[in-house]
PyMOL CGO cylinders between C-alpha atoms (Angstrom):
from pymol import cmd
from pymol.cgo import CYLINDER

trace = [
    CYLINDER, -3.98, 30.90, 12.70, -7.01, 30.00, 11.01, 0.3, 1, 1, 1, 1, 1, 1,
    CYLINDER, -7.01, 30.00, 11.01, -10.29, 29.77, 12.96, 0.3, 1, 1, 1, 1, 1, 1,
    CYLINDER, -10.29, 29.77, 12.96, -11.26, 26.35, 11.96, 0.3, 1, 1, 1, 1, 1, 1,
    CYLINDER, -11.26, 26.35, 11.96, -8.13, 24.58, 10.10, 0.3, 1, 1, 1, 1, 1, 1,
    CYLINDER, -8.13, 24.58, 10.10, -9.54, 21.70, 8.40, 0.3, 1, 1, 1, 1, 1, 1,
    CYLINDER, -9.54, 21.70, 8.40, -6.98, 18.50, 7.32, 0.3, 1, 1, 1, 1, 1, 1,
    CYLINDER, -6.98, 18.50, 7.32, -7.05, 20.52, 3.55, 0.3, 1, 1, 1, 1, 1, 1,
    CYLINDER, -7.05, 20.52, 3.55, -5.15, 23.14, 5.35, 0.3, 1, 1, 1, 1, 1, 1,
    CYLINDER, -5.15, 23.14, 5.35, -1.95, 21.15, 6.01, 0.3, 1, 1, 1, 1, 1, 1,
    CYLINDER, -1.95, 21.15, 6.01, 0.96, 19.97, 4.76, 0.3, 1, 1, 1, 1, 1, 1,
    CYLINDER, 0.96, 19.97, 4.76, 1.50, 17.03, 2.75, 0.3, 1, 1, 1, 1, 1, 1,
    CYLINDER, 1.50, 17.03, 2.75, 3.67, 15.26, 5.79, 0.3, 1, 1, 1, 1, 1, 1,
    CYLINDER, 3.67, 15.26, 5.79, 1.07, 16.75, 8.32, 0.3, 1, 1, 1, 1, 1, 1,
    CYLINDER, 1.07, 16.75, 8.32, -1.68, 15.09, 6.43, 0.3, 1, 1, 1, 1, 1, 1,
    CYLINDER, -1.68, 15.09, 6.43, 0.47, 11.80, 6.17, 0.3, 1, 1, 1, 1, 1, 1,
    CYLINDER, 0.47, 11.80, 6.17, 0.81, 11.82, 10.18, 0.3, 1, 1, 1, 1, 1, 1,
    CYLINDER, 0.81, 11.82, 10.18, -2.54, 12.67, 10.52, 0.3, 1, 1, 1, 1, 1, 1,
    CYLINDER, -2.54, 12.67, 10.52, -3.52, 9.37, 8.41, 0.3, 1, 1, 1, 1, 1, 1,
    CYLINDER, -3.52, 9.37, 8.41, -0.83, 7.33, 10.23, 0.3, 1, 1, 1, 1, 1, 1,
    CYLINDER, -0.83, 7.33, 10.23, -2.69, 7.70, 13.50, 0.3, 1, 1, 1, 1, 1, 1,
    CYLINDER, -2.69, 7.70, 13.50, -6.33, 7.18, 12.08, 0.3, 1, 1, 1, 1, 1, 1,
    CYLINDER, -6.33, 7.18, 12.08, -4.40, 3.69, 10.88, 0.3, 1, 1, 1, 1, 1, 1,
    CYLINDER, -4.40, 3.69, 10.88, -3.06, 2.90, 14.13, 0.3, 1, 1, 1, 1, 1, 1,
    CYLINDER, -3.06, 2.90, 14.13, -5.99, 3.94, 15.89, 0.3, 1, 1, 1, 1, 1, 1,
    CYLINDER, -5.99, 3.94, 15.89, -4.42, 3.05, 19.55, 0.3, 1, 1, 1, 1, 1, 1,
    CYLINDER, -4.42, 3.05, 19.55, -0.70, 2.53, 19.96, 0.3, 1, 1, 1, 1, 1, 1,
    CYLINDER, -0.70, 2.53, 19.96, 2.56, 4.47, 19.29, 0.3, 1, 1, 1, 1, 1, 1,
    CYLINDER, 2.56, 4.47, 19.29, 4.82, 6.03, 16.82, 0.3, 1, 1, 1, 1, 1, 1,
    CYLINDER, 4.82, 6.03, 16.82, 7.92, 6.41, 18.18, 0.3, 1, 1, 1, 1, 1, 1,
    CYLINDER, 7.92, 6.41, 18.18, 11.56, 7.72, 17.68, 0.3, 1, 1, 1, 1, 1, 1,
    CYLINDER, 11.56, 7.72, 17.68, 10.03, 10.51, 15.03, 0.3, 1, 1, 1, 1, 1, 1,
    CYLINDER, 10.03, 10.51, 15.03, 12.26, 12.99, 14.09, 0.3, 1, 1, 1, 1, 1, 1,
    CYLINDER, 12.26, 12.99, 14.09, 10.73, 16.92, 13.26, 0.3, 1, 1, 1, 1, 1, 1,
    CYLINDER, 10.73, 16.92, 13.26, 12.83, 19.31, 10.86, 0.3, 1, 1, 1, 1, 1, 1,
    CYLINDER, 12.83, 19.31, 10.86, 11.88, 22.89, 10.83, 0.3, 1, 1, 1, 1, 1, 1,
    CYLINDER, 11.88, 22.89, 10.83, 8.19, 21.91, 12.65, 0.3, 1, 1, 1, 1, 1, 1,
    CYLINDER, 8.19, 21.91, 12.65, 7.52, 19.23, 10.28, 0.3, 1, 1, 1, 1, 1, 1,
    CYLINDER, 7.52, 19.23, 10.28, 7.16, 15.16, 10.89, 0.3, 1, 1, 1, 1, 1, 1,
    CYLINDER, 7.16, 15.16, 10.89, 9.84, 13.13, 9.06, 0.3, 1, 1, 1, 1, 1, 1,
    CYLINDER, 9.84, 13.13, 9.06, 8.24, 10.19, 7.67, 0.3, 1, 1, 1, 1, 1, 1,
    CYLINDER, 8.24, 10.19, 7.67, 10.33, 9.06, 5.34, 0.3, 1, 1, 1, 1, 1, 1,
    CYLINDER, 10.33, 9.06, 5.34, 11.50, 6.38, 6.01, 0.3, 1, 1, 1, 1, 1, 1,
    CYLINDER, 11.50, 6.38, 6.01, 8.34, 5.98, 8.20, 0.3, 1, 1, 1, 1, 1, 1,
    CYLINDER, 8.34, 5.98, 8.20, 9.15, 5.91, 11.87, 0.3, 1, 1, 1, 1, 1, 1,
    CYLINDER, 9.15, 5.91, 11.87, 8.72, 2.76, 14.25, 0.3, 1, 1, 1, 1, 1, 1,
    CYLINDER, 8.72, 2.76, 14.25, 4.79, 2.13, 14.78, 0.3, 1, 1, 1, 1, 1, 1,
    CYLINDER, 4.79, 2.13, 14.78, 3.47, 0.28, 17.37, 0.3, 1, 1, 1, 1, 1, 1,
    CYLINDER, 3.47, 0.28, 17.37, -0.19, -1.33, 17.75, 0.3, 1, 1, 1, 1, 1, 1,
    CYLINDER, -0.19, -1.33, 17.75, -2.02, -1.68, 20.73, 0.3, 1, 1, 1, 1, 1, 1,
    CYLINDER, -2.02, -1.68, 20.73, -4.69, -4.56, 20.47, 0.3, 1, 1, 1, 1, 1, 1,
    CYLINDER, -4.69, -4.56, 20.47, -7.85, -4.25, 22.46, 0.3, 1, 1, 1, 1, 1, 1,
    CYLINDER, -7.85, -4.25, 22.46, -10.31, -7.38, 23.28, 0.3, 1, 1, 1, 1, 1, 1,
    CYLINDER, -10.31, -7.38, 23.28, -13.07, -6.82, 22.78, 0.3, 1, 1, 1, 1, 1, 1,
    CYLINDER, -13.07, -6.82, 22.78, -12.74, -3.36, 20.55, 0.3, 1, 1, 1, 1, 1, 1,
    CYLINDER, -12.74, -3.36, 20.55, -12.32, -1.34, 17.69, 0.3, 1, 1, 1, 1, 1, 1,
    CYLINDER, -12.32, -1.34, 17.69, -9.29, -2.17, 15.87, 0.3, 1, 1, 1, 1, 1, 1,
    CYLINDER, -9.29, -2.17, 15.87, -9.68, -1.37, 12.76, 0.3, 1, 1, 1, 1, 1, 1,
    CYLINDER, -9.68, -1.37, 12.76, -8.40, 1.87, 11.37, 0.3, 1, 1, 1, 1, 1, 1,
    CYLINDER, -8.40, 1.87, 11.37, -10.90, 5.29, 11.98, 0.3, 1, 1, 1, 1, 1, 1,
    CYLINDER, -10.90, 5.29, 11.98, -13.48, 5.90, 9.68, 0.3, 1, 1, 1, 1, 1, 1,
    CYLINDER, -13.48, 5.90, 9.68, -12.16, 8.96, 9.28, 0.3, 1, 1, 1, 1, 1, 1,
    CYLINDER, -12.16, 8.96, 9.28, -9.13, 7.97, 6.87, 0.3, 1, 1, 1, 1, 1, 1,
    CYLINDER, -9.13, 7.97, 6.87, -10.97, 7.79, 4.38, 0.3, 1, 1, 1, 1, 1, 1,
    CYLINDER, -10.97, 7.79, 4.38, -12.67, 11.75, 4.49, 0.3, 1, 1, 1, 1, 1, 1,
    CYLINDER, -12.67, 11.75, 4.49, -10.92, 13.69, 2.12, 0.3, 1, 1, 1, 1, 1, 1,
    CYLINDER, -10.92, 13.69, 2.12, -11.07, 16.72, 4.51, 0.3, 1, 1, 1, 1, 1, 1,
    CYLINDER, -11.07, 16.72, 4.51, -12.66, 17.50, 8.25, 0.3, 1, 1, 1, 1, 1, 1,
    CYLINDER, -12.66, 17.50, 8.25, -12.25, 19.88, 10.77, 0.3, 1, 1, 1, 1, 1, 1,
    CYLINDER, -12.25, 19.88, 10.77, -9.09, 18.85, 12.87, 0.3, 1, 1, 1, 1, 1, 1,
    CYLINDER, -9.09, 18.85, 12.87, -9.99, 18.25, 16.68, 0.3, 1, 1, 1, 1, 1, 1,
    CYLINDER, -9.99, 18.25, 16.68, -8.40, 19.83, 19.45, 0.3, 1, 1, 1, 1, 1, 1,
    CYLINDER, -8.40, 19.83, 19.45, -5.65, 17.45, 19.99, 0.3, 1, 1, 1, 1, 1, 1,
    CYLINDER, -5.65, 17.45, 19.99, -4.30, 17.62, 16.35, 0.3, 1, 1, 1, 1, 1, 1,
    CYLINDER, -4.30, 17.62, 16.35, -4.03, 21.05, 16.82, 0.3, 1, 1, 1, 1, 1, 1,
    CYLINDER, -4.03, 21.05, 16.82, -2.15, 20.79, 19.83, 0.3, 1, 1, 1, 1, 1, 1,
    CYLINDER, -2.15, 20.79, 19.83, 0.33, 18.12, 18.69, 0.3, 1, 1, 1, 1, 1, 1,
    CYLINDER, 0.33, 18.12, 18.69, 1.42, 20.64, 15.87, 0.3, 1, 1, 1, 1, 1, 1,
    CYLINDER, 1.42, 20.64, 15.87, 1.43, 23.39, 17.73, 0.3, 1, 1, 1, 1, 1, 1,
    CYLINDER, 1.43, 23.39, 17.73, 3.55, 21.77, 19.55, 0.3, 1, 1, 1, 1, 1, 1,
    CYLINDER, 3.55, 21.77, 19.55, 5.91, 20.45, 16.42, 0.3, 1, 1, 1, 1, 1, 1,
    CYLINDER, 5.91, 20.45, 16.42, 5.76, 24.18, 15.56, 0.3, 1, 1, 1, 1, 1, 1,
    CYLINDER, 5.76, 24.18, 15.56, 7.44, 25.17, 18.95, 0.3, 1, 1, 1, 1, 1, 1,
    CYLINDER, 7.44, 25.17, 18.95, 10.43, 21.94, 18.80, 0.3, 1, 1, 1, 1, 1, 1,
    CYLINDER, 10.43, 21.94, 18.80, 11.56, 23.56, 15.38, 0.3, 1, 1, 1, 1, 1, 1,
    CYLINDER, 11.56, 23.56, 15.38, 14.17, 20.61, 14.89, 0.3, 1, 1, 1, 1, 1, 1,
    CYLINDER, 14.17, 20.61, 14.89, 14.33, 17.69, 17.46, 0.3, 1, 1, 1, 1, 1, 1,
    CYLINDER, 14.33, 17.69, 17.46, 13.09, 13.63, 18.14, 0.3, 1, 1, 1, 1, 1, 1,
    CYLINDER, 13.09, 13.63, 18.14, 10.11, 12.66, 19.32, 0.3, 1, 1, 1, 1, 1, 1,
    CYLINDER, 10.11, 12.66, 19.32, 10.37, 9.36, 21.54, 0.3, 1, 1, 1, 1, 1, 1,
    CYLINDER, 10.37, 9.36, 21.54, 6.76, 8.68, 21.31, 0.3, 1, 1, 1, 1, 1, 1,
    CYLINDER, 6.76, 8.68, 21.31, 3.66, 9.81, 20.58, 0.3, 1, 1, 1, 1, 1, 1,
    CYLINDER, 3.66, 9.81, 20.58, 0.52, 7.85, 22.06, 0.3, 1, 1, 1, 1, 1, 1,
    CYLINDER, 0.52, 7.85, 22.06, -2.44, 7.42, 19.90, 0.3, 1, 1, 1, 1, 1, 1,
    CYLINDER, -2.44, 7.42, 19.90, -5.96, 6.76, 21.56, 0.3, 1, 1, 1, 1, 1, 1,
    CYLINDER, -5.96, 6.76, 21.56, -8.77, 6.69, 18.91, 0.3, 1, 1, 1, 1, 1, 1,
    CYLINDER, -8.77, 6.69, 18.91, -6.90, 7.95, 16.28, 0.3, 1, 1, 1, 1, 1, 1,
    CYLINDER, -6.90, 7.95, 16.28, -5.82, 11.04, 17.97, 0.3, 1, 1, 1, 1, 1, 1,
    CYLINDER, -5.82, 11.04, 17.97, -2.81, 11.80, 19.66, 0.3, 1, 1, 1, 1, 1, 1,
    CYLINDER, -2.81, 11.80, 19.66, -3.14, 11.54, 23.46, 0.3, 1, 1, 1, 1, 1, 1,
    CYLINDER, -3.14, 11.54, 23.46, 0.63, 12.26, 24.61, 0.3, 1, 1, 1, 1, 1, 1,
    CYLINDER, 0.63, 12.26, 24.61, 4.14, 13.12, 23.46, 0.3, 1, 1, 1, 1, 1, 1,
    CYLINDER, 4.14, 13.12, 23.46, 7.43, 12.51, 24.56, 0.3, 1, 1, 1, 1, 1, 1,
    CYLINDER, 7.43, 12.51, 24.56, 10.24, 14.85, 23.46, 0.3, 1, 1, 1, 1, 1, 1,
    CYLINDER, 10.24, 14.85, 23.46, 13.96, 13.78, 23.47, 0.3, 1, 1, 1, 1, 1, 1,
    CYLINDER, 13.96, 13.78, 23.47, 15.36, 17.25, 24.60, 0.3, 1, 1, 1, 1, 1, 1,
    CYLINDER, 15.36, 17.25, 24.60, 19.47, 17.82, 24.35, 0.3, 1, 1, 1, 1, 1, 1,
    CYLINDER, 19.47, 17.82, 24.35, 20.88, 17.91, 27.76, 0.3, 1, 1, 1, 1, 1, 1,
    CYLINDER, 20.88, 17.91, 27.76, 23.43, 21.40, 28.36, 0.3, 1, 1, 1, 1, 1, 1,
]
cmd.load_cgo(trace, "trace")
């Protein structure tokens, strides 16, 4: 693992998810699928806005930095992507452009 992956560091669908969120800046993607620890985004999963009065709602600021350190969160979304190998991901909740929590469709034995 590298000590401080920066966004340059990923993959280009890694790097498309991590844009997608700094879009949505608060809301959801939902019904994602992963192959081999990787976000399918083609065709681009369901995305849903949350609208706040007064607020920011406007994409981050950061979409637009061709590279940064990733925060803590990023990190732990794909470790967890890593981890699910192959599998859907209900939803992932987006507050401030990060993700804040996942939901994991898991095959029942």
């Amino acid at each position: 693992m590298i000590s401080n992956p920066t966004k340059r560091h990923l993959s280009p669908a890694r790097k498309q998810l991590i844009e997608q969120m700094q879009r949505i800046n608060y809301g959801r993607i939902e019904k994602m699928l992963v192959r081999r620890g990787e976000p399918v985004l083609e065709p681009m999963p369901c995305v849903v806005h949350e609208f706040k009065f007064p607020g920011d709602n406007g994409p981050r600021p950061e979409i637009s930095a061709a590279d940064f350190t990733l925060k803590a969160q990023v990190i732990a979304l794909f470790a967890q992507l890593d981890s699910l190998g192959n599998g859907l991901i209900r939803s992932i909740e987006i507050q401030r452009g990060l993700p804040f929590r996942m939901t994991v469709e898991e095959v029942c034995a």
